[in-house]
C-alpha positions as a Python dict, from the first residue, in 0.01 Angstrom:
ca = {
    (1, 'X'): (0, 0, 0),
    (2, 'X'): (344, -167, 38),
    (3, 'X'): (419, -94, -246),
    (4, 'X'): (362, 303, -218),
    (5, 'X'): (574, 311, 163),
    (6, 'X'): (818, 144, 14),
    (7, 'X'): (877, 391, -319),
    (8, 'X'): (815, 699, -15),
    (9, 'X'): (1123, 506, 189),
    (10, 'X'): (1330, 480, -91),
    (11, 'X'): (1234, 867, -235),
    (12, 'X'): (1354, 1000, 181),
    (13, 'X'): (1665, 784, 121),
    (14, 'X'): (1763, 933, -203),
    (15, 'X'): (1705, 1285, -61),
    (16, 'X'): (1911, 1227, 215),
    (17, 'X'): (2214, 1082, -4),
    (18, 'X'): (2167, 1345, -228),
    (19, 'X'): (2198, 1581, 27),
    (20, 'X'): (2472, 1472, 220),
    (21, 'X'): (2653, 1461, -116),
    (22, 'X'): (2631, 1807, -156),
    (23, 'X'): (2660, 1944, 175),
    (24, 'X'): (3001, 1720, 244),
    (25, 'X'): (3130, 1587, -55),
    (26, 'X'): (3050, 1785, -329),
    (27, 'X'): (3289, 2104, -204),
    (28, 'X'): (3518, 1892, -197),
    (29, 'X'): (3542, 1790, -582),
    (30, 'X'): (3390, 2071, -729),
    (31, 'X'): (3432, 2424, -529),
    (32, 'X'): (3753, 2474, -659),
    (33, 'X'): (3928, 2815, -626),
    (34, 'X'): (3873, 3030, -930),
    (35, 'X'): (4046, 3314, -1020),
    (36, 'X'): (3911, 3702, -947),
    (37, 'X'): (3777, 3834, -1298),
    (38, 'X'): (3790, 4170, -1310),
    (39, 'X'): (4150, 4237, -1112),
    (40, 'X'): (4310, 4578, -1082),
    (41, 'X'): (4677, 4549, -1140),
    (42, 'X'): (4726, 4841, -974),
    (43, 'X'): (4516, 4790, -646),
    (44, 'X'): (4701, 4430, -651),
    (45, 'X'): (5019, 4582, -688),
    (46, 'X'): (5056, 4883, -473),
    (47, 'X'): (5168, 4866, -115),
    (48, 'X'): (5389, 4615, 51),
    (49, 'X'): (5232, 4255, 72),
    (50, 'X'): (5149, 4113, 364),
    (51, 'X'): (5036, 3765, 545),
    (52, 'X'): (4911, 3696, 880),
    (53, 'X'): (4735, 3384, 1079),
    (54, 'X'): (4338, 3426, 1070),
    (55, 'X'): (4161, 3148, 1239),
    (56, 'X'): (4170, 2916, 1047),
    (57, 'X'): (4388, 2958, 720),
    (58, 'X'): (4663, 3211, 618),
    (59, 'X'): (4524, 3517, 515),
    (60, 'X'): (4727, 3741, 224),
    (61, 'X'): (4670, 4130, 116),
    (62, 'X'): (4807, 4487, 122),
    (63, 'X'): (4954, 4721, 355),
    (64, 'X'): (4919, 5058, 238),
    (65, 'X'): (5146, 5279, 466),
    (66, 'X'): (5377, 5612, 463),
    (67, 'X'): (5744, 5512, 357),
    (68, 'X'): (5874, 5696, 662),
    (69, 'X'): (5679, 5798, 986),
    (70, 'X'): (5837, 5908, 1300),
    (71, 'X'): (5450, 5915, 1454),
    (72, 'X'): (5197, 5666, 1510),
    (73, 'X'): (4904, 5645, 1277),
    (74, 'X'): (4544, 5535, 1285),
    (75, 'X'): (4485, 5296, 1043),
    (76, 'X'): (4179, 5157, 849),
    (77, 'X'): (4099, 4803, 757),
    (78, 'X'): (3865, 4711, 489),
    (79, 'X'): (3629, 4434, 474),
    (80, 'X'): (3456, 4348, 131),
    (81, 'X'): (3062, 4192, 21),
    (82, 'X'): (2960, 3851, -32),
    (83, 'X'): (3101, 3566, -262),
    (84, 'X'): (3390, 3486, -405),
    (85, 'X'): (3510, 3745, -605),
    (86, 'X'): (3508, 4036, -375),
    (87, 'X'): (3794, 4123, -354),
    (88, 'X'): (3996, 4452, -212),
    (89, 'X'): (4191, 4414, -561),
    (90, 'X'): (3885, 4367, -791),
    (91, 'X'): (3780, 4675, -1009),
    (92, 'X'): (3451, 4731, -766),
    (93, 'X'): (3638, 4788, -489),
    (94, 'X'): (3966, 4943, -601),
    (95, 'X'): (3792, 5273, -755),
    (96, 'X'): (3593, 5217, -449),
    (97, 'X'): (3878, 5260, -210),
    (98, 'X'): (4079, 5453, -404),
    (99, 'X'): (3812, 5726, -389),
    (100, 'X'): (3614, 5756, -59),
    (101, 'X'): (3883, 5636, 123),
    (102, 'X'): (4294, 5678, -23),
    (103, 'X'): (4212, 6000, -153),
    (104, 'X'): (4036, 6168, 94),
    (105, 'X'): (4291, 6184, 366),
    (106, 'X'): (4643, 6318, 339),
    (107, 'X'): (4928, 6060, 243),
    (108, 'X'): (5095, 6083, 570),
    (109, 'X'): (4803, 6051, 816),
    (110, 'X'): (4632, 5727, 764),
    (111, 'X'): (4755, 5347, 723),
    (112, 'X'): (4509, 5105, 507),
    (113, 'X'): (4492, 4700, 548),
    (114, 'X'): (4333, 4546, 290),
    (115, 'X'): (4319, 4142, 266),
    (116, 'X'): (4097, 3902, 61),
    (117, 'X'): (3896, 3640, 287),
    (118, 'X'): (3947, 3273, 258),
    (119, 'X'): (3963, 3105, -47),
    (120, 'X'): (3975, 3427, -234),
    (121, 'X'): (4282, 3569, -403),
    (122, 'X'): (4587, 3436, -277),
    (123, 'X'): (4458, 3390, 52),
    (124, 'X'): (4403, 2996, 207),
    (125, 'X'): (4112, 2821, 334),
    (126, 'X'): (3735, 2840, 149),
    (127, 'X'): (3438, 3142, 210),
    (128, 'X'): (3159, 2982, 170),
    (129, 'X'): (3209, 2763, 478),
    (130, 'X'): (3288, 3041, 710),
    (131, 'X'): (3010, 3217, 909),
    (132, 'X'): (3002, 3589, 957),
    (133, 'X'): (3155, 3518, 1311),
    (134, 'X'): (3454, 3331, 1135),
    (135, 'X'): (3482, 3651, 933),
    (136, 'X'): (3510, 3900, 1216),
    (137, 'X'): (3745, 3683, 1365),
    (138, 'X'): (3966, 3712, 1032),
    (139, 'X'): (3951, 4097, 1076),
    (140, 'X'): (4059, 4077, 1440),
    (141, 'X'): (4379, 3902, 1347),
    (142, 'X'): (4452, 4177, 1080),
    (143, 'X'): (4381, 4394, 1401),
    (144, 'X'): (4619, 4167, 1584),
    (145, 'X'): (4861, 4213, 1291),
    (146, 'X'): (4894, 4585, 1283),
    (147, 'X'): (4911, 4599, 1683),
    (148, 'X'): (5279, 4405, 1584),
    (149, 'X'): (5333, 4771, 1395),
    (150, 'X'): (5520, 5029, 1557),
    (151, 'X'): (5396, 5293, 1367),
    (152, 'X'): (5016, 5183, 1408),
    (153, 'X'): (4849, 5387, 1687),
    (154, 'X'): (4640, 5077, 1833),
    (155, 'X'): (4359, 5316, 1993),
    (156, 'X'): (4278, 5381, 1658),
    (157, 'X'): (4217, 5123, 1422),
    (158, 'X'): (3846, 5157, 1240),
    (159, 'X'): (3696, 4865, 1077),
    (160, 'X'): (3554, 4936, 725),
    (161, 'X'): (3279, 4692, 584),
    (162, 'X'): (3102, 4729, 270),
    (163, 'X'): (2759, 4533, 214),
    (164, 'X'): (2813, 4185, 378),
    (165, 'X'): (3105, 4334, 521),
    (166, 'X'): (2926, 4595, 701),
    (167, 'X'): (2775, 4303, 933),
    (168, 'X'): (3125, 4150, 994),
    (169, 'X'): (3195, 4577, 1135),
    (170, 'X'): (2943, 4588, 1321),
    (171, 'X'): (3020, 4194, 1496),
    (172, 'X'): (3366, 4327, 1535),
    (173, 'X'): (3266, 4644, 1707),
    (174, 'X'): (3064, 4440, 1932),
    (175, 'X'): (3266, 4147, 2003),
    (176, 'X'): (3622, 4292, 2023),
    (177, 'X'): (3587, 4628, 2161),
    (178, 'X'): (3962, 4599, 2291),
    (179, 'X'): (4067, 4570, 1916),
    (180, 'X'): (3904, 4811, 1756),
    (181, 'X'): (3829, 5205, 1809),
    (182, 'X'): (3542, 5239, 1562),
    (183, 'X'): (3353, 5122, 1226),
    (184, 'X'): (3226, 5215, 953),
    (185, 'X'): (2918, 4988, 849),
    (186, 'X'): (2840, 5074, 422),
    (187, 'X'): (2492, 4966, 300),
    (188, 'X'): (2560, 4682, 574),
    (189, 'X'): (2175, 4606, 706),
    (190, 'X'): (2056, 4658, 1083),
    (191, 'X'): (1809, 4340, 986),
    (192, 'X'): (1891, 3995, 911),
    (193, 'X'): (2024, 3776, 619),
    (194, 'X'): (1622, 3655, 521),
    (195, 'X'): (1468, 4011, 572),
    (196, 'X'): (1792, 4153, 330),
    (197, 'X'): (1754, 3832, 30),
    (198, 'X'): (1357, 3937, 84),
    (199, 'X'): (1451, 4293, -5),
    (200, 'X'): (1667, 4231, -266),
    (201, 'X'): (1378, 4000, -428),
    (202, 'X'): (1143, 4245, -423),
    (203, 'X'): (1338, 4547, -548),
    (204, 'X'): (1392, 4287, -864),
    (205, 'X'): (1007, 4208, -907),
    (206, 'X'): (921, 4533, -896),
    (207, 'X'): (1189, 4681, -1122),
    (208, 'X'): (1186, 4392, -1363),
    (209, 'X'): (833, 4252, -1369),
    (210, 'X'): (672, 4622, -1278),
    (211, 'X'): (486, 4466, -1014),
    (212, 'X'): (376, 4678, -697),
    (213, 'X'): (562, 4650, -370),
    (214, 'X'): (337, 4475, -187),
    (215, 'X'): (258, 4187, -476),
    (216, 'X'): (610, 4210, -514),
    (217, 'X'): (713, 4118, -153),
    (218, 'X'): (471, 3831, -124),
    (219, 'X'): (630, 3699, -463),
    (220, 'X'): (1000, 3740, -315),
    (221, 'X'): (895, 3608, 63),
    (222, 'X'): (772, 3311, -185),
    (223, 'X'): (1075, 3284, -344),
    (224, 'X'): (1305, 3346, -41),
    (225, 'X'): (1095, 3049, 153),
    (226, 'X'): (1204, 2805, -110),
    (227, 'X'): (1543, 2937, -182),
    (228, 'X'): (1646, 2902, 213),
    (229, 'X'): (1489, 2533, 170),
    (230, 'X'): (1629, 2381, -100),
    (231, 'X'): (1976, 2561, -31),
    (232, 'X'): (1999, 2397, 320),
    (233, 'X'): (1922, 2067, 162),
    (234, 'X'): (2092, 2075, -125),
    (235, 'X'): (2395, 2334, -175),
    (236, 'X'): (2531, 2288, -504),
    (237, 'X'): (2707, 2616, -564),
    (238, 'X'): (2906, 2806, -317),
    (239, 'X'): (2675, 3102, -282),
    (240, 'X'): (2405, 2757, -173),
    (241, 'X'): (2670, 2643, 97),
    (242, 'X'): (2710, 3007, 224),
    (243, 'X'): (2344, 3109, 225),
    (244, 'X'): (2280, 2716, 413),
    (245, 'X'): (2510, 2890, 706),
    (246, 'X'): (2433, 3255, 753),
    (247, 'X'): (2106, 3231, 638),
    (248, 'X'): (1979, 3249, 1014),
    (249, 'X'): (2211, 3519, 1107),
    (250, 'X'): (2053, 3855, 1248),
    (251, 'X'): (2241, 4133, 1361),
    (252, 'X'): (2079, 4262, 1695),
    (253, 'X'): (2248, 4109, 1972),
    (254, 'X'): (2546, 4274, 1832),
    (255, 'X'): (2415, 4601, 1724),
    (256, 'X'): (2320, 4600, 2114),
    (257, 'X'): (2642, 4540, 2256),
    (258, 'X'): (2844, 4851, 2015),
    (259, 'X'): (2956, 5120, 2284),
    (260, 'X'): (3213, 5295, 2030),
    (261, 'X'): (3157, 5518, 1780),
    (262, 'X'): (2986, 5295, 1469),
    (263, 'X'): (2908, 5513, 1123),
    (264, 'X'): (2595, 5350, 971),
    (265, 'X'): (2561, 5487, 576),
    (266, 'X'): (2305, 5366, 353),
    (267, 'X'): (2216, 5462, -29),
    (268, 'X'): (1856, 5614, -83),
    (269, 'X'): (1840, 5407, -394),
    (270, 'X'): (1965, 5092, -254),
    (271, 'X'): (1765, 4789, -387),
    (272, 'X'): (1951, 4560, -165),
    (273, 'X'): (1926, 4702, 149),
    (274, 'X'): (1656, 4976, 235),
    (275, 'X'): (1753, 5236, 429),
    (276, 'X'): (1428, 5303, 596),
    (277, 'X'): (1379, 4939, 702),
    (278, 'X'): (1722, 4992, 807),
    (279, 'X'): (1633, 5266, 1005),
    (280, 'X'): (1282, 5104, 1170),
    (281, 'X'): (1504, 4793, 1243),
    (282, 'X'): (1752, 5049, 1460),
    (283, 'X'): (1450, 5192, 1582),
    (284, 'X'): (1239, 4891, 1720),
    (285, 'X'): (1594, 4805, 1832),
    (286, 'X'): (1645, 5073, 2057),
    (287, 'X'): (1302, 5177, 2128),
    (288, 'X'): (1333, 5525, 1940),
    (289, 'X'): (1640, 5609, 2146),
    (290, 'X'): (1949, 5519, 1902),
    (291, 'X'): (2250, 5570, 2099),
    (292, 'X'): (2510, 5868, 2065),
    (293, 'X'): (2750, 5659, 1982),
    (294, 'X'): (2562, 5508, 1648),
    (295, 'X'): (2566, 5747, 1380),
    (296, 'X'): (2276, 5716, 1070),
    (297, 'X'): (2310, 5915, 699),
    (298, 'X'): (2154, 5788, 417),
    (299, 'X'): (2316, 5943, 83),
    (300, 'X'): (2084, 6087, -164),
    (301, 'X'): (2077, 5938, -530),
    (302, 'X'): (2296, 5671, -420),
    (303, 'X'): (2254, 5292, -509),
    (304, 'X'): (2395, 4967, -328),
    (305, 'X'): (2843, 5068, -418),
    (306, 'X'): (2742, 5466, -384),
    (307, 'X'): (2778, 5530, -693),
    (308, 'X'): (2482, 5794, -836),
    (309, 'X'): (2176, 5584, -996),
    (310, 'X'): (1799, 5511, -962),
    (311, 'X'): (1687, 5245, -819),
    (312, 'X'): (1651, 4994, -1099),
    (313, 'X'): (1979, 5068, -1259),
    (314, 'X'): (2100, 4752, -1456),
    (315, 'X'): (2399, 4913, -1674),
    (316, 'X'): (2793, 4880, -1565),
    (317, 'X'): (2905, 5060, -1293),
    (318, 'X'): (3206, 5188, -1403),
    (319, 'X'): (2965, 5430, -1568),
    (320, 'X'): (2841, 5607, -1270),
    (321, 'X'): (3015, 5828, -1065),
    (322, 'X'): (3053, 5799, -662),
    (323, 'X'): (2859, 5990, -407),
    (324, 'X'): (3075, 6283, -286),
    (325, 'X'): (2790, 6318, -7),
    (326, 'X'): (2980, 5990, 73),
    (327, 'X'): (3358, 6093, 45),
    (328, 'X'): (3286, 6381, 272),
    (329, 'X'): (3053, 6223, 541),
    (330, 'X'): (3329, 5947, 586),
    (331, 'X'): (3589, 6235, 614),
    (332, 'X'): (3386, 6434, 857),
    (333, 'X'): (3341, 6146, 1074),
    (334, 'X'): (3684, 6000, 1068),
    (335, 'X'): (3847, 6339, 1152),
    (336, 'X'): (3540, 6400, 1421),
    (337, 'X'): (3699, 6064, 1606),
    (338, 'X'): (4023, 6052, 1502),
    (339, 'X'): (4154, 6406, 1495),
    (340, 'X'): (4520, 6309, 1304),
    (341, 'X'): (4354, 6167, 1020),
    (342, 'X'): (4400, 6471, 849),
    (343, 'X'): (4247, 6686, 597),
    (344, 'X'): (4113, 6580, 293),
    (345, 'X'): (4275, 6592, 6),
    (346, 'X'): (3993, 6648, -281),
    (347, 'X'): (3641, 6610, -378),
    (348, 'X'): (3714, 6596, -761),
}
């Protein structure tokens, strides 16, 4: 019997020194920085470089602005997904950008801020340490950073966030109202970070194993259980050590507090986040009485980047076109709230 309590002792000990090695000291030696694979040169390349103070590290991206303006402009800043290699200047986003959001307002009319989170491009500091608080708190300094513009009209600068991002849009909405005018929230969820990993394990099953929704959603809640354990315990890979942080995080306190205008789009096809659930979450949120202020479209035929595909497409994106439903629903609503945004300039 002493012998078994003292093999259980020394199993607990090893668990614990195990996982204090990876929660403290294993970022340290082995979560370097790695390089952006798929980089646009011409995303990276275009506008004037910029640098501000974030909260905690130096933060590095684009300003995308009119040469010469004698009037003040709203401007737009972007916030991309999860992990460390989204990036404004990646291939995913730059097309991204490019179309639903350079091209479809006149040159003149709108000013874009684009900057990589920490520890991604040439910015400082690590992502997979910061929560999706630290994040929004990024974005407000970029906010803080064009209110040092003179030819930034500071009752009108929208936040932008894609996926991940679209949480961090709808935090900032919530918690710095005085920054920011608006959002734009992009396949971002209205349920938390456990619901959304459940979500995206089940679309998988069901797509890749052909297994029903509901087998398929006890198999991912399954796999989510154990994935949220062992991940908090022992995070060897930076996705681990950002999934041991936000993994708690739900969205509703903030969704509650949003009194401006906040665009909510999701993709009919998404396998990461469904829209409906999206929509029951805002729902059961609000009682079935969504404020006027909160706007909902889902975009037909659309998948997680709104590009056109069913729901278990598994080929390269930069095969697939973009939703136009998209381009022109963002369009309609920017120039809805801020009326010198302009017209757009195509939907080719």
């Amino acid at each position: 019997m002493k012998f078994l309590r003292r093999i259980f002792l020394y199993t607990v000990l090893f668990v614990i020194a195990v996982s204090l090695y990876a929660n403290f000291l294993h970022p340290v030696f082995f979560f370097s920085k790695q390089p952006i694979k798929w980089l646009n040169a011409t995303a990276s390349s275009s506008g004037t470089k910029i640098s501000f103070k974030g909260e905690s590290s130096t933060l590095r991206g684009r300003l995308k602005a009119p040469a010469n303006t004698n009037k003040k402009l709203p401007a737009i800043i972007f916030c991309p997904g999860s992990g460390g290699q989204s990036s404004y200047a990646d291939n995913y986003y730059a097309s991204f950008l490019d179309t639903l959001y350079e091209q479809n307002f006149a040159r003149d009319s709108m000013v874009f801020l684009y900057f990589d989170k920490r520890g991604v491009g040439e910015s400082e500091g690590d992502w997979y340490s910061a929560s999706f608080e630290d994040r929004a708190a990024d974005v407000k300094a970029a906010a803080d950073y064009l209110h040092s513009l003179p030819f930034i009209d500071t009752n009108k600068i929208i936040v932008v966030g894609h996926s991940q991002g679209g949480w961090i849009a709808q935090i900032c909405l919530a918690k710095y109202p005085q920054s920011f005018a608006g959002a734009i929230s992009m396949a971002g969820p209205t349920f938390g970070v456990r619901d959304q990993v459940t979500n995206d394990y089940t679309s998988n099953f069901m797509c890749r194993e052909n297994l029903s929704e509901p087998d398929a959603y006890i198999k991912a809640t399954n796999q989510v259980r154990f994935d949220f354990w062992f991940t908090s315990f022992f995070p060897f890979q930076p996705e681990w050590k950002q999934l041991s942080i936000i993994k708690d995080f739900e969205p509703a306190d903030y969704l509650k507090n949003v009194k401006k205008p906040l665009f909510l789009m999701f993709c009919e096809n998404d396998p990461l986040v469904s829209p409906q659930k999206s929509i029951n979450a805002l729902d059961k949120l609000y009682e079935n009485n969504v404020p006027s202020n909160i706007q909902v479209t889902t975009i037909k035929g659309a998948i997680h980047p709104f590009k056109l595909a069913d729901r278990c497409y598994n080929g390269p994106y930069n095969d697939i076109p973009l939703s136009m439903q998209a381009k022109q629903e963002i369009h309609d609503w920017v120039a809805e709230h801020f009326m010198n945004a302009g017209p757009m300039i195509s939907m080719h």
